[in-house]
Structures are given as structure tokens and as C-alpha cells.
MARKOL-602535 format. One record per atom (N, C-alpha, C, O): residue in one letter; x, y, z. Coordinates in pm, whole numbers, plus 50000, padded with zeros to 5 digits. Example, Ala and Ser with C-alpha at 12.3 -4.5 7.8 and 13.67 -1.06 7.14 Angstrom:
a513194943150780;a512304955050780;a513204967050780;a514244966850846;s512854977550708;s513674989450714;s512905000350787;s513415011450804;
END
This chain:
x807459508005503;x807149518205403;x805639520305394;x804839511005394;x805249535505387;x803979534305383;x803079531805249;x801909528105245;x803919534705142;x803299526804979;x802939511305031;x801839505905017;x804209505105099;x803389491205148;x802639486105172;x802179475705124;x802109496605311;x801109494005369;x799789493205320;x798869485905358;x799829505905185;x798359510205113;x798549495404995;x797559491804932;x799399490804984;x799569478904845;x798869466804927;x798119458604874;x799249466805081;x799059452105142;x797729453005159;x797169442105161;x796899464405176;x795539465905193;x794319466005074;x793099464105072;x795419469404974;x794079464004849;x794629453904827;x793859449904739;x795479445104836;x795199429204845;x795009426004917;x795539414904916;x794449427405020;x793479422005152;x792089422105109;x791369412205119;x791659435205055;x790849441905011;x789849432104912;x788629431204897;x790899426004861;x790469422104719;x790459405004735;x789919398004650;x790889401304816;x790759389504906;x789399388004993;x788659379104952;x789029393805080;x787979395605146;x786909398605057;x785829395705107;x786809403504940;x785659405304859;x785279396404826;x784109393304847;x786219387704752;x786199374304687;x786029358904803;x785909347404762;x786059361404887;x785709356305008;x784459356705019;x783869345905012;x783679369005040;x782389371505113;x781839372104968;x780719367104971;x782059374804883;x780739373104760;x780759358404716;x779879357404631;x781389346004736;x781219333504716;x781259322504815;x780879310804805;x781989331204942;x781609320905058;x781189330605180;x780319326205256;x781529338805198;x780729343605333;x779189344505261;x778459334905285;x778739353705189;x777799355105169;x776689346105162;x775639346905226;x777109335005056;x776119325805040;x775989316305217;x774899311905254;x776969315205283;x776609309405390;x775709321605472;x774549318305496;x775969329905500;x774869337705558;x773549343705518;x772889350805595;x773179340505395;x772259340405311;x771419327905310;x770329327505253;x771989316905381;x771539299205414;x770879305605555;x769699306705589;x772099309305622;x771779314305794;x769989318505752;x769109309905755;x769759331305718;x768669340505696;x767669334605684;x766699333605760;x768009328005523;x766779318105479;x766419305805606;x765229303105623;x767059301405659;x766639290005724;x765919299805871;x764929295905932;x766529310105898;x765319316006016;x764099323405983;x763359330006056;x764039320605836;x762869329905835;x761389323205865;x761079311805830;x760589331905931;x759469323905951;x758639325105881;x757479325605921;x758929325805767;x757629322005663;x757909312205551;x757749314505431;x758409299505614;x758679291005509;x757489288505432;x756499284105490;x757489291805263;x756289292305209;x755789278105175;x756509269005133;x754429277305200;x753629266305110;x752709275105019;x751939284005057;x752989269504859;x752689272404776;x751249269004779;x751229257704830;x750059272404753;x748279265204773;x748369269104639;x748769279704592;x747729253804555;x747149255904453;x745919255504449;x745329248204528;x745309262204368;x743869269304385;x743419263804203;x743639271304108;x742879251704188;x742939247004023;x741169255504006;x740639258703900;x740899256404074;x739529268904064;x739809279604035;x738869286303991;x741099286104044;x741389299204019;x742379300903925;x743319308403950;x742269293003787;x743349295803664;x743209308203644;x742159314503630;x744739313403642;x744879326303600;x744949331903424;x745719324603360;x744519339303367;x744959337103228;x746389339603181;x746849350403217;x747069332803119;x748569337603089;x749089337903003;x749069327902930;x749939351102960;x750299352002858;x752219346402824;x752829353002907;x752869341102774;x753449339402762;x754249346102669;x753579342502572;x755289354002610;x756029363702552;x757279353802483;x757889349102579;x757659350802404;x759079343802361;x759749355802300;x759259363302216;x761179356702364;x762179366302255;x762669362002173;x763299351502186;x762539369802034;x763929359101913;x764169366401841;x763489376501822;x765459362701766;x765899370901693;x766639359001615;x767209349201664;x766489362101495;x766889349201382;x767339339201474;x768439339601528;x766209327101498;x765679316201565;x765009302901502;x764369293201542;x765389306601415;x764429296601279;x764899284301327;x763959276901359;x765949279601343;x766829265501422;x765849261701561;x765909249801592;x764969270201646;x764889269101740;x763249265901752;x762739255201784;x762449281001707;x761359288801769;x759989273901751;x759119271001833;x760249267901629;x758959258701607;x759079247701715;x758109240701743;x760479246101784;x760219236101902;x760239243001986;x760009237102091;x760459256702000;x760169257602128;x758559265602128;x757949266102234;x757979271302005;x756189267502041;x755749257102043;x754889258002130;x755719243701993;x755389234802039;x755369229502170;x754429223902225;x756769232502224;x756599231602395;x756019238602452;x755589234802561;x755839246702423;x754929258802519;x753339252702491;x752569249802583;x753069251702370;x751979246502375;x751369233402422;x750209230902454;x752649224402419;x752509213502505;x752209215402664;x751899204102702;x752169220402727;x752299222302882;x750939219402940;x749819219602887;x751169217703013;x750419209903129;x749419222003196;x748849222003305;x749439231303100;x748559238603136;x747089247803033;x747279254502931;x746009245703087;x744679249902958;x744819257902892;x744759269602928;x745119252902737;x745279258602648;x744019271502620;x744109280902541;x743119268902693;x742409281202685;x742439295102747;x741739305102733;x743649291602828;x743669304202949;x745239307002912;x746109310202993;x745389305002772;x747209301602796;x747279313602630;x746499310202541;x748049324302605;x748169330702542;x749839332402488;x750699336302567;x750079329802376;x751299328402296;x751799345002208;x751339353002126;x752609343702263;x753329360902141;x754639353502136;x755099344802209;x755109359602025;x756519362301954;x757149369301960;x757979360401947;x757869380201971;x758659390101970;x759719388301926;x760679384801995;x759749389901823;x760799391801666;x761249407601661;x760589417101621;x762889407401727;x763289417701699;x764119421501567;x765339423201558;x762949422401445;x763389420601294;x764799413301295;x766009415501305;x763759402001275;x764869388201254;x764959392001096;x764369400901035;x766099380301041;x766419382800899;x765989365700838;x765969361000724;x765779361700930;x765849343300885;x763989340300850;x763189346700781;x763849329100925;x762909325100932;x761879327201007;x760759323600971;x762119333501128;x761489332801232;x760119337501175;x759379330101111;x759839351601206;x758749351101176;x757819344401071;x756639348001068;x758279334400981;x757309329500913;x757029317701009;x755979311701035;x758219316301050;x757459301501150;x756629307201254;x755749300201304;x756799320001294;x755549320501418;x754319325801358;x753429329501435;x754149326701243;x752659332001178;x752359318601145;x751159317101125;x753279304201127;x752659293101069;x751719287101220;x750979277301207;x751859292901332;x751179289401444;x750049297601496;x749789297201616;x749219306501395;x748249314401387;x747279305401408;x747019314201489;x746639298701416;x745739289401400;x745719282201538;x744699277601590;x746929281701589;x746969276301735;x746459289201844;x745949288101955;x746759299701779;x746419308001882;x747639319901933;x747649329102015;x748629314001833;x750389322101833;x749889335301776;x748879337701709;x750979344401827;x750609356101768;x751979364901739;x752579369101838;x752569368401593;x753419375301596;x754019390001634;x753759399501560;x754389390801687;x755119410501713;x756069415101633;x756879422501689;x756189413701557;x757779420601436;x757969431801480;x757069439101524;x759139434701474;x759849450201481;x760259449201367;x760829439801312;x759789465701302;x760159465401181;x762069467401160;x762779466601060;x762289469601268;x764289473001234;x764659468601384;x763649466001449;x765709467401446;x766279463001520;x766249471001643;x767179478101684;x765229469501693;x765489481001853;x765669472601995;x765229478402095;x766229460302015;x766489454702140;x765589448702166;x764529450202106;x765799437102301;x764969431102334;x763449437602413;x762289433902393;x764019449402516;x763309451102598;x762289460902552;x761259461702620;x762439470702416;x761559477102353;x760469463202279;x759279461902307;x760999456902213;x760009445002207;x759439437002318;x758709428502266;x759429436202411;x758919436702541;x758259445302544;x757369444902460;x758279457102633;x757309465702603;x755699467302516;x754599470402562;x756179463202351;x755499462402275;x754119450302304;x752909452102291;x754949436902351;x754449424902373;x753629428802490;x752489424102492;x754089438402614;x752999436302720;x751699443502677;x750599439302715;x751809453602602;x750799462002526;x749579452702467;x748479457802448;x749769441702445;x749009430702371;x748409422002445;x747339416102430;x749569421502564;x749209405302681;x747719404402729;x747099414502759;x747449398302732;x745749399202786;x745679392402912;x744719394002987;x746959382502950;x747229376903075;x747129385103195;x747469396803178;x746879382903276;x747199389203446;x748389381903454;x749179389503511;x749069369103423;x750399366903443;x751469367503326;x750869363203227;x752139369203308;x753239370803171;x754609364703220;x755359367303314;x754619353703094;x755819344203135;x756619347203037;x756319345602918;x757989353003088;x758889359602961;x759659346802923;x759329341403029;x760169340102881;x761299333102795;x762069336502665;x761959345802585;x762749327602670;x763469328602532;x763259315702437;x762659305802478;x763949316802268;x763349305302218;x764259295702222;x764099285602154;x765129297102286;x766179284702284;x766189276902353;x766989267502354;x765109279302446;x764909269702598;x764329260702570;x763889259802455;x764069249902668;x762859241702659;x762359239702818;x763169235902903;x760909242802853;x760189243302943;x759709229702965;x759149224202869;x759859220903114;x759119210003088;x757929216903124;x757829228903146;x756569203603132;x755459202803087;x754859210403192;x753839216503162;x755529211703366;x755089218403467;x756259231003492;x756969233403590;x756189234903418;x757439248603431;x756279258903483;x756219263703596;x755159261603348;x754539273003354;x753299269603464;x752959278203545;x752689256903459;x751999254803600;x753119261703800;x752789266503909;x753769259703766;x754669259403959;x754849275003921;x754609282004019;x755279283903779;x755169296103847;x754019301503880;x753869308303981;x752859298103773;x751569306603803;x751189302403951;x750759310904029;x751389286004000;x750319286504144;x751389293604217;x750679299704297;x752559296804246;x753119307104349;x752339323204337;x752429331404427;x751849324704253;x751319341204266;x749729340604361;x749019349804402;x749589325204370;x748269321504527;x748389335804612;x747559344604638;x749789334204642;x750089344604743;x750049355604692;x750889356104602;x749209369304707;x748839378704651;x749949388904727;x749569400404709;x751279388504812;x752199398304785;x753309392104664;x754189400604652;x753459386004616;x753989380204555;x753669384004424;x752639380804366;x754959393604359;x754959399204242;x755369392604113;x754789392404004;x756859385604166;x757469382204035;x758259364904114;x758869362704218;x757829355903997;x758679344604026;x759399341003943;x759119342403824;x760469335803984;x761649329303888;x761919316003857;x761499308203943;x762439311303767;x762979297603768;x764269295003765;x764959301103847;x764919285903675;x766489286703667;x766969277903555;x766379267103554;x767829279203463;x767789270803377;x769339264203382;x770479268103410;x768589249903331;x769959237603329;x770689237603227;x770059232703133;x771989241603189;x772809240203047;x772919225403038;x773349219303135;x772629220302948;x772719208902852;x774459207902821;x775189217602798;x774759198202826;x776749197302820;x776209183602710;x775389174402712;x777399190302607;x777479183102497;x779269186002460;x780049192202533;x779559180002337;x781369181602327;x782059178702449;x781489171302529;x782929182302470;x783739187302579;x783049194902736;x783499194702850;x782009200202688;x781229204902775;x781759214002917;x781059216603015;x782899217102900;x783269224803017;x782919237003052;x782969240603170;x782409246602934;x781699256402941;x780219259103033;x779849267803112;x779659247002977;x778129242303029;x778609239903208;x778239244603316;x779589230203163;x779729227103346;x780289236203434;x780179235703557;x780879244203372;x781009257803463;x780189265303533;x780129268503652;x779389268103411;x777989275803387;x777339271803508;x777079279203603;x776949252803492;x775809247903594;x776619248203761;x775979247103866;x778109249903751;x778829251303895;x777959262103928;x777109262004017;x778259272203845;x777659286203869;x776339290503928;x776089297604025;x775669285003853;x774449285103856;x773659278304008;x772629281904066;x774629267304037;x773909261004136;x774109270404285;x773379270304384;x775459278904261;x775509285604355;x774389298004362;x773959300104476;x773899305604264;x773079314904261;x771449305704313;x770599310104389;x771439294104251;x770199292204332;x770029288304455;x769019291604518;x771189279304517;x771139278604638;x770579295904756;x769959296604862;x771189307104665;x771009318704729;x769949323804683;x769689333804751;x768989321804580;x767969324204578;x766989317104634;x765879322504629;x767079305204694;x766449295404759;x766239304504852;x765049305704880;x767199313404927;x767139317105087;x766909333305059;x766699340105160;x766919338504960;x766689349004927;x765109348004908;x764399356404964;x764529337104826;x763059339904825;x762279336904966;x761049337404964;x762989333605094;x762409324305216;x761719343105254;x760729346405319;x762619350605191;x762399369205237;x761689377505168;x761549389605186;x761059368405059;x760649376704917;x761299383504853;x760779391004770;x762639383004872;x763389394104858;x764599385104766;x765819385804778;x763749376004665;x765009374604514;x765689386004444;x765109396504417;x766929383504417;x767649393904369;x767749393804235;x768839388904206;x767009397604121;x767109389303989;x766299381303956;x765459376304030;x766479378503810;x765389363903768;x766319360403693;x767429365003666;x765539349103652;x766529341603523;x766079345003422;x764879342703435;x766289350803285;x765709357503198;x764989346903065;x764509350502957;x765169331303127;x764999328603002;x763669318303060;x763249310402976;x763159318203166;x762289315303266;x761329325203373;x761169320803487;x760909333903350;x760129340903522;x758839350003452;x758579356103349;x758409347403545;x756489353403521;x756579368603651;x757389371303739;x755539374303611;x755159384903668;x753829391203695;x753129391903594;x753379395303790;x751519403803706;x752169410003627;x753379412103621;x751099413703548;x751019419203438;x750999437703485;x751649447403447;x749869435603588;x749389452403644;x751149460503673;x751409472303649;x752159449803729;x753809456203785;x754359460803650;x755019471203661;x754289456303533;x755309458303439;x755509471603432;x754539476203372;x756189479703460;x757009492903362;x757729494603230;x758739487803211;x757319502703141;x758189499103037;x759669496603049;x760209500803151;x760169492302987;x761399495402979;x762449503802888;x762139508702780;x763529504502937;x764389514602839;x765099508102765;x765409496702798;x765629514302630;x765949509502532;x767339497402547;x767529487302479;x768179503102669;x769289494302693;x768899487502834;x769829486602914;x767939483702864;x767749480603025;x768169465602984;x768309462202866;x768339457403090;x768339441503107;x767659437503171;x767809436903293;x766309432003085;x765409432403148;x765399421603300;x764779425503398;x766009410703302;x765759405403409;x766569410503525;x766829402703617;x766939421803528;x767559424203665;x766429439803726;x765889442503833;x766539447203580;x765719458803622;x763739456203670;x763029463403741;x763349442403591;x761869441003651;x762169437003759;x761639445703827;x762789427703854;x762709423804002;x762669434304058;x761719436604133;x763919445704033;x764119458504076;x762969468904083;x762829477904165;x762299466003995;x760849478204005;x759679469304054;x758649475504081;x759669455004073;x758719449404138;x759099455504306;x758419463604370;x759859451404332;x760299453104456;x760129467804530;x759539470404635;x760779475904448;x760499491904473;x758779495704466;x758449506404517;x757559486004395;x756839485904409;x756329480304522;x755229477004480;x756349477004634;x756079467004745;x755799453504717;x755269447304809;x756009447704616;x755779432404582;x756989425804643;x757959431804689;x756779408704638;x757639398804643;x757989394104544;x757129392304458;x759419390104515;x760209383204420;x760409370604480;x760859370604594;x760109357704414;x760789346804471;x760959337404370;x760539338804255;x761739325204423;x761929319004367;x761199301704355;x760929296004460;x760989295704243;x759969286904191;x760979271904213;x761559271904104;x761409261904273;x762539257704247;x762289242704133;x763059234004094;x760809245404108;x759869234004055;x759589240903894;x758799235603816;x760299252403863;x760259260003773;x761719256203683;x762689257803757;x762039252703572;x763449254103493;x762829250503342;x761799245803294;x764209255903295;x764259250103125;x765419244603117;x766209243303210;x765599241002999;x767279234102927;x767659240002843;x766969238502742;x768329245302832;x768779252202747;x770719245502670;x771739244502738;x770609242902549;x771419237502483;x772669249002521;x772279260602511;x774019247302560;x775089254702560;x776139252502467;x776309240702437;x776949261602408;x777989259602378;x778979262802421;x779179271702503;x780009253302351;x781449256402420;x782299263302390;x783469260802417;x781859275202319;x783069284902266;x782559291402344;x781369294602351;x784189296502470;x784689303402524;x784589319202474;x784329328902544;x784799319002370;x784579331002323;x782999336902237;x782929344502140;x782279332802286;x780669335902282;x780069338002427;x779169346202446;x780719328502551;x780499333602654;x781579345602710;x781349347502830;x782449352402672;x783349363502686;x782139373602634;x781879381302727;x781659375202566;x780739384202503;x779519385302592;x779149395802644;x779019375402602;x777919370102663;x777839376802807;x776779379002867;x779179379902857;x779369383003020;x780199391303030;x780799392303138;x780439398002945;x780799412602918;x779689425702909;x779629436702963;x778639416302785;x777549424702774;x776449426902902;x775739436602929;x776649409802991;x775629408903107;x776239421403211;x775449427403283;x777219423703211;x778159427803283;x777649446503335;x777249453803426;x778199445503154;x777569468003129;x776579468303120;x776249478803066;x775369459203157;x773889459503149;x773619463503303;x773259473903359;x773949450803344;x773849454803494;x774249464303572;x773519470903645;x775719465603557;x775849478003590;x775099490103575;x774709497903662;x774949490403445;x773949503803446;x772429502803504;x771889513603524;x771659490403534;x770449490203583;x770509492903751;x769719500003814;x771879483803816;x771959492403947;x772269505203974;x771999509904084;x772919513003870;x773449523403892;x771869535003907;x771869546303954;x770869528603860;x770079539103846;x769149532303964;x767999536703962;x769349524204049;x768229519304129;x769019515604289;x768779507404378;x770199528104267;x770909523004409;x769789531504550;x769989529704671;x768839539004502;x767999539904610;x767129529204685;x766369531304780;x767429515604613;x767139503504646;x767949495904779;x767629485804842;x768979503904793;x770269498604936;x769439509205039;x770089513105136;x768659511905031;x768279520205176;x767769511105253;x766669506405224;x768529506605377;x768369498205441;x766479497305533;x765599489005552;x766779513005565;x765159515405625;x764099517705532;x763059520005595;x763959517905434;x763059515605300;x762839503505272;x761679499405263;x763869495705255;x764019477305149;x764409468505232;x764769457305194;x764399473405395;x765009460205534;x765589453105430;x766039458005326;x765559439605465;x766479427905405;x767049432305276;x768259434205262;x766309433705196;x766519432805045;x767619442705015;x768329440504917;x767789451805079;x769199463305077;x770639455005060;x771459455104969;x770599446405213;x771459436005256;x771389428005114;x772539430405079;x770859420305009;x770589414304959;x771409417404827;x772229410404768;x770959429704801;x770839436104690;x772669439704683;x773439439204587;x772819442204777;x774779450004843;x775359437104763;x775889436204652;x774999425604880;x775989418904895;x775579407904757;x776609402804714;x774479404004691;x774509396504603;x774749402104503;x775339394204430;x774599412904449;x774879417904300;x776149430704299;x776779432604195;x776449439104426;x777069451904428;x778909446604429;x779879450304363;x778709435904544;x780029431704600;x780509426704494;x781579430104442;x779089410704420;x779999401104328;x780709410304221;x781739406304166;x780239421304196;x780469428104018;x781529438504064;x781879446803980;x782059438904188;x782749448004251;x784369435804234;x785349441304183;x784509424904264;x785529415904257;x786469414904143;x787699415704150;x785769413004041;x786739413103936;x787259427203909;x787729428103795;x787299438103978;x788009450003975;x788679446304086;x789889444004074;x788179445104188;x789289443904312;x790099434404300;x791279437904302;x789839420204284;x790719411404305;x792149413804198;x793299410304221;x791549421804064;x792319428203972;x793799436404035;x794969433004023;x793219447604103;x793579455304189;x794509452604267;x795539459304275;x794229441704342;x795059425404444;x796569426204355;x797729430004369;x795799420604271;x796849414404160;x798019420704108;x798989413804075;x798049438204091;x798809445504032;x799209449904179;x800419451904177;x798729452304301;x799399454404437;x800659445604451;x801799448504485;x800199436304423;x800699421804425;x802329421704391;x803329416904444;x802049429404274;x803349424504129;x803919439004216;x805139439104233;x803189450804269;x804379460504292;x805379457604430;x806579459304448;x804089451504534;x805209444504594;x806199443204614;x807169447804674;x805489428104488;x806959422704449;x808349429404391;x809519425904400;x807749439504333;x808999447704256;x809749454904324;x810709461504284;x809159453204475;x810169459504574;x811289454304596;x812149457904677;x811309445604523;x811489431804646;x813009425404523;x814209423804547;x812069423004377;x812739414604289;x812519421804178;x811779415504103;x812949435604120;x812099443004035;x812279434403900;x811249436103834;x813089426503838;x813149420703693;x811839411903739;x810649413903711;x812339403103805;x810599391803819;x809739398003802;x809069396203701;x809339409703914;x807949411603910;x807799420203750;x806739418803689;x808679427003703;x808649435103559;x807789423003459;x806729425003399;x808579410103464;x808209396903361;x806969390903374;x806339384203292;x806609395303522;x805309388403524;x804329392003500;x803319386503457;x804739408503547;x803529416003533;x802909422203356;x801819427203328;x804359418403246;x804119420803125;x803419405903065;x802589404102976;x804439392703192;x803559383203036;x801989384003119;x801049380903045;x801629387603254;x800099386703273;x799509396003210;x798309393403207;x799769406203155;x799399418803072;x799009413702962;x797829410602941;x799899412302882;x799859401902764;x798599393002764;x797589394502695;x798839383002858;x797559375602882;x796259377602872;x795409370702817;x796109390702948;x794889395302969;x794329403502884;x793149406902898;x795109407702786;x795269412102652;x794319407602554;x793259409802495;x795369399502569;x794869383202448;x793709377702471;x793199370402386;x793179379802576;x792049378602649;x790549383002577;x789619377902515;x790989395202628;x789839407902623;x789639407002419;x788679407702343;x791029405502403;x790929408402239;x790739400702126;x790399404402014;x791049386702177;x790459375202116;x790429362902200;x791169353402174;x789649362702296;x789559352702385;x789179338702282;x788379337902189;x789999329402337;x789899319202237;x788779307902308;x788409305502423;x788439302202162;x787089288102173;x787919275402288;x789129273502290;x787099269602359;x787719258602406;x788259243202307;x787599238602213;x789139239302341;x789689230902285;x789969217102285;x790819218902199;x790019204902303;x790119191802331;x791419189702396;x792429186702333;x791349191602534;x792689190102577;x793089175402651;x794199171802690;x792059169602656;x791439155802736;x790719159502859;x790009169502870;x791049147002987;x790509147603117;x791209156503184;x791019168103221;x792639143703197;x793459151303282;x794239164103272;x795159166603350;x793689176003128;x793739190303187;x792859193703205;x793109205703213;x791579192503226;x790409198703273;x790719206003396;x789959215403373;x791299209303522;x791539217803571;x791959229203561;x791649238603634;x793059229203424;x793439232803386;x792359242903243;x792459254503203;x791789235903219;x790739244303118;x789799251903152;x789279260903086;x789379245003349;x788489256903434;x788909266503468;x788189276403455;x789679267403503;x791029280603530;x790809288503384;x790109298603383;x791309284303283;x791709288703201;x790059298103150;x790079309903115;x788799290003159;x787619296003175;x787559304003237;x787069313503176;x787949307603399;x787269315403493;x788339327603477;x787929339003499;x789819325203436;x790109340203376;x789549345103242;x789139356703239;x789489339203153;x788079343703078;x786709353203105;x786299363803058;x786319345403188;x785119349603253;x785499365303337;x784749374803358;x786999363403375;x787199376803467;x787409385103392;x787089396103437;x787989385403250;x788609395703156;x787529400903073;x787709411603014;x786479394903061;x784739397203000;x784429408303123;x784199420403110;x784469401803223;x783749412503347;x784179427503332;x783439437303331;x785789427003318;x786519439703290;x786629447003219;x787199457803234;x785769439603061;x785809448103002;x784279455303005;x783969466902977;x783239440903065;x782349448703080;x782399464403194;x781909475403170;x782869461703268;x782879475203341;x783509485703284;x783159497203311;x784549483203195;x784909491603023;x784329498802987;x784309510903009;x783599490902906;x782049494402870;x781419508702897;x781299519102831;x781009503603053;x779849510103132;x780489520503194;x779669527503254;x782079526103208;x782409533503242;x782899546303081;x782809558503083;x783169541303015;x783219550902898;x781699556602864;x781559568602839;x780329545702865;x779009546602847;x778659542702759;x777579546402713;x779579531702689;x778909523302584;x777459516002626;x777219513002743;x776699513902537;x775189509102585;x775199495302478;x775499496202359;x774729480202559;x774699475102458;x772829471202480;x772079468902574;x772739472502319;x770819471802297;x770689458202224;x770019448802267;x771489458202098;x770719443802061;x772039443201974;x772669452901933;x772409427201951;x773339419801962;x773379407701823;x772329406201761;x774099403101800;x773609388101669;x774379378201781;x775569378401814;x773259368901831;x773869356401867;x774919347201787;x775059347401665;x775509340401861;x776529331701776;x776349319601910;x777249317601991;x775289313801911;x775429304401986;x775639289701927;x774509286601889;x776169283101910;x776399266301827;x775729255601893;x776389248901972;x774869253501881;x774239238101906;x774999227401923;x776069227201863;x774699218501989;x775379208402049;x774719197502121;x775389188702174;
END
């Protein structure tokens, strides 16, 4: 039958995606990196401190912001060449009184008077920076003492636009969330490892990465910022790379349903920042970084529709075949995915031996966030600024 044939091919389809965006890719992305001939040595130049400004985002942070200026000010790097802002996107708590109580150190507050997003407060903050380098973070992190030293000496190299770091989730409770996260995570840096061997990082980590100052473009009111600055560094002729001597910690929690949000919203962000920068895949314009750009960010955010896709091929199949089964399965997975999207539930104490069982139960999570993020971004919902619900741990 030829309906067959078109059913057996988007589950092939959707197989092979999910293939090459988590294992072909990253192995040929190792291939690349390991032939490239410019394995970098970083030269530090302690004669040539750059001045830097450092930017923190927050938004009712009062739990957080006074340790994480103190760390910043702790660092291993001269407090005289080292410049502190706030960016308070009209918090309601404390924050800004705690970052005016660090006036005296040299902190400097940015308030928005009403709620306009992160990246318009950005904007605002580079307007101020006096740095040639600008290290964006967030306040929930913690930077060790050589975070902000390993990004500034990588900018030695004067094509070298924007560097990144990567941050470690902290696992506390149950911690399966966190350990997902850091599964996750270790795979994106392994590929940024071999992605920066090209200059050609795809992304930063948003709660870690420096930049010149001279690259910044403003940004737009719904942009995300760490995917769209690599993107306009790059379209500028600079290098993106990656710092691997660069990280923070960042405390995680384990409700499942804060990261459903969390990667829903990352989701219709991104989408919309590639959608406006797909003149970036021109292979004879961006050589490598086209390749880069396809297969690390276009393919992965392309899967959870396809493999979706797989899935309902799947069940019609089957209904060729067994139509009550596939009818039952395909309503209680409906259902499921339902229940999902509409109240994805907190993780729970199930012990050890279901923990396989609770990663699974995470990573369809994680797929039903994706879906709705592409939801989202296909109706044209925009998300700008948000109330965290993150829980300490």
C-alpha cells in the first residue's frame, strides 16, 4: 500500500534524526575538531589586563544576589580593572536594595522601572559597561575564583569574539533532574569542545560567557540572548569558542515541572532567533559554521516533532494491522501527553531501583515542553520575561 510506504518513511525519518542529532553528529563533530589545525594555546599576557565589566541578571533574587556579588568580587581577578552592574528587571523583593548596599565596592545598580525582559536590560547595562570585555551571568550561579580570569585570557587571540563556559547543576534531593541536566550538558560540551577547535561555537551558556564589548548589538525585546549574540558575533567575522577552564554551579531543582517551562520557553526563543538568522546556513558565507549551525541547533529542535511524527506513523500502522490496539494506545499516549503539556508533574521519591524509570519519565517531559514550545512559536506567542519558581536545594 502506498499510505504505507509514506508512514514507513516518517518513521525512518524520525529515527535517523534522532540518530544523527545525538550520535552521528556529535561523533563527527569529535572527527572535525580533532583535524583541525589550529589546536588553540591560550597566551596569557598578565601585562595586558583587559578592563571588565561584568553584568548580573535578576529578577527578585534577594535569596541569591549578595552571594553571588561577593563571588564576583572575590575572583582572582584586579579589582581595579573589574566593573560590577546589576540588572534588575523591576524586581519586587529585595534585590535592588541589596545591590545598592554594594555601592561602595564599586557595584552599580540598573533598575527597570516595570518589567521589560532580560535582554532590554542588557542592552541598557552595555550602555554603561566601560569594559572592552563584558561577562554576562546570572545571580544564581557561582563562579569559581578563575572563571572570569580563563575567559578574559582567551580573547589574547584577537579573532576571537565571544567565549563561553558551561555550568555544573548541583544535585541535591533526589536529584534526577540535575543529573539529567549534567547527562545533557556533558554532551553539548563535548561538541563545543570540537566546535570551538573551528571558532565556530554554536551558542553560549547564558549564565557564564564574555564578549568585546565593540560586537554587542542591541537586542530585541523577545531575543534569547545567548543564542542570538554568538549568532551576530559570528555574522560579524569573529570567533566563538569555548573556555573549558570557565564554569559556575548553579543550585538545581527537582521539580519536573519548572524545567517543562524552562524548555518550553528555551524552546520558542530559539526558534524564533534562528528563524531570523537562517542566512547563517550559507554554506559559502559561514564554511564550517553552516554545517554546525544545521546540524547542532536546526536538526536537534527538529526531533521532537519528527520523532513525534514516528510515533503517530507508528500507531497508524499499526491500525492497519490491529485497529482496537492501536485505537488504545494511541488515546492512552494522547492522554499522556496531555497530562503532560498541561500539568506536567514535580518529581517524586520513587527510590533507586525506579530511577530508570523516572529518566524516561523526565525525557518525555522534556519532549512534551519542546512541543509545546514549537506551539508557541508557531501561533507567535513571544515569551519576554517570566517569574522564576526555582527551589533551592
Amino acid at each position: 500500500m502506498a499510505i504505507e510506504g509514506v508512514l514507513i518513511g516518517v518513521i525512518i525519518a524520525g529515527i535517523v534524526a534522532a540518530l544523527y542529532a545525538y550520535v552521528g553528529f556529535p561523533a563527527i563533530a569529535a572527527l572535525l575538531g580533532a583535524a583541525s589545525p589550529r589546536h588553540r594555546t591560550i597566551v596569557d599576557r598578565r601585562s595586558e589586563l583587559r578592563k571588565v565589566t561584568v553584568v548580573i541578571s535578576a529578577y527578585n533574587e534577594e535569596r541569591s544576589l549578595e552571594a553571588k556579588i561577593r563571588n564576583v568580587l572575590a575572583t582572582d581577578y584586579p579589582r581595579n580593572r573589574l566593573q560590577v552592574l546589576v540588572a534588575s528587571d523591576a524586581s519586587t523583593d529585595r534585590t535592588d536594595d541589596i545591590a545598592r548596599s554594594f555601592e561602595r565596592d564599586g557595584v552599580r545598580l540598573i533598575a527597570q522601572p516595570s518589567r521589560r525582559g532580560q535582554s532590554l536590560g542588557l542592552n541598557d547595562a552595555i550602555e554603561r559597561a566601560r569594559g572592552d570585555i563584558v561577562v554576562f551571568t546570572d545571580a544564581n550561579v557561582a563562579f569559581t575564583p578563575q572563571t572570569i580570569p580563563t575567559l578574559v585570557r582567551c580573547f589574547a587571540d584577537s579573532k576571537v569574539g565571544l567565549v563561553t563556559g558551561y555550568t555544573q547543576y548541583e544535585t541535591g534531593g533526589s536529584g534526577e533532574v540535575a543529573r539529567a541536566t549534567n547527562l545533557y550538558t556533558s554532551l553539548e560540551r563535548a561538541i563545543k569542545v570540537a566546535e570551538s577547535r573551528w571558532g565556530c561555537c554554536v551558542g553560549a551558556d547564558g549564565a557564564v560567557f564574555a564578549m568585546r564589548r565593540r560586537l554587542f548589538h542591541p537586542l530585541r525585546r523577545d531575543d534569547i540572548n545567548d543564542v542570538v549574540i554568538p549568532l551576530d558575533v559570528i555574522a560579524q567575522g569573529s570567533e566563538c569558542v569555548f573556555a573549558s577552564g570557565a564554569w559556575c554551579a548553579e543550585p538545581a531543582s527537582d521539580s519536573v515541572a519548572s524545567e517543562f517551562r524552562r524548555q518550553a520557553r528555551i524552546t520558542n526563543r530559539t526558534l524564533r532567533a534562528l528563524s531570523r538568522h537562517l542566512g547563517l546556513l550559507n554554506p559559502f558565507r559561514y564554511g564550517l559554521f553552516s554545517f554546525f549551525l544545521f546540524s547542532h541547533k536546526i536538526v536537534r529542535f527538529l526531533v521532537p516533532v519528527l520523532t513525534t511524527c514516528s510515533m503517530v506513523a507508528l500507531g497508524l500502522i499499526a491500525g492497519l494491522k490491529w485497529p482496537s490496539l492501536a485505537v488504545a494506545v494511541i488515546v492512552v499516549s494522547t492522554i499522556a501527553l496531555l497530562i503532560r503539556i498541561a500539568a506536567p508533574p514535580a518529581v517524586v521519591s520513587w527510590g533507586i531501583a525506579a530511577r530508570p524509570v523516572r529518566m524516561i519519565d523526565i525525557a518525555l517531559t522534556m519532549h512534551a515542553a519542546a512541543l509545546q514550545g514549537w506551539w508557541h512559536f508557531l501561533i507567535g506567542r513571544r515569551d519576554v520575561a517570566w517569574q522564576h519558581d526555582r527551589s533551592r536545594v
